[in-house]
C-alpha positions, 0 to 999 in steps of 0.5 A: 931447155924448159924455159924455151918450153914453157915459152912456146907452150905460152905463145901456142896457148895464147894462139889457141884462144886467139878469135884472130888464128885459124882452125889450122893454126890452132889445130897445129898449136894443140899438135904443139902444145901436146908435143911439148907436153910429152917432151916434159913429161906430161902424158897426161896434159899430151893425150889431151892437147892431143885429143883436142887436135884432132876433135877440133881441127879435124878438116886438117888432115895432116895435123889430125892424122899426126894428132890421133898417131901422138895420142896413141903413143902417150896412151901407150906410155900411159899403160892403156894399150886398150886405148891406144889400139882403139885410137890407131884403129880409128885412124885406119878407118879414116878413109879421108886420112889415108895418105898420111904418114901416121896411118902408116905408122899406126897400121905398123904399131898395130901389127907390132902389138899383136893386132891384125891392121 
């Protein structure tokens, strides 16, 4: 529901801004924060949560990868296919990313939408 939303989103907020969490757990908050935004239907605020994810908890492979993969999408459900491209393809050039999951799923939207990968 979105009362249980909005209380998630409060505890990942106040996570984030904590001095006491970790970068992964703030990097899995923004990951959060992002996906609920979406959920709602705040692309907007998503792409930034997003954004934020894998600028500030980069060493954390998973929730960058997952981050970067998210933000493409809500670029796509923004109209800005440019962006989105530009986002899978900095993806796929992330040596150190990989072996993740959203590398993969990157390089197949990629060649769904008509770019080579």
């Amino acid at each position: 529901t979105r009362k249980e939303s909005s209380a998630a989103s409060d505890v990942y907020k106040r996570q984030t801004g904590s001095r006491l969490a970790s970068s992964r757990q703030k990097a899995r908050a923004l990951l959060e924060l992002g996906r609920n935004a979406q959920l709602s239907g705040d692309a907007v605020r998503a792409a930034g949560h997003f954004q934020r994810c894998y600028l500030s908890g980069g060493k954390w492979k998973e929730s960058a990868a997952e981050a970067r993969w998210q933000h493409g999408r809500v670029l796509e459900e923004m109209n800005d296919e440019a962006g989105a491209r530009a986002v899978y393809r900095e993806l796929l050039e992330r040596r150190d990313l990989a072996g993740e999951p959203a590398v993969q799923a990157a390089r197949e939207r990629l060649k769904a939408m008509g770019g080579a990968a």
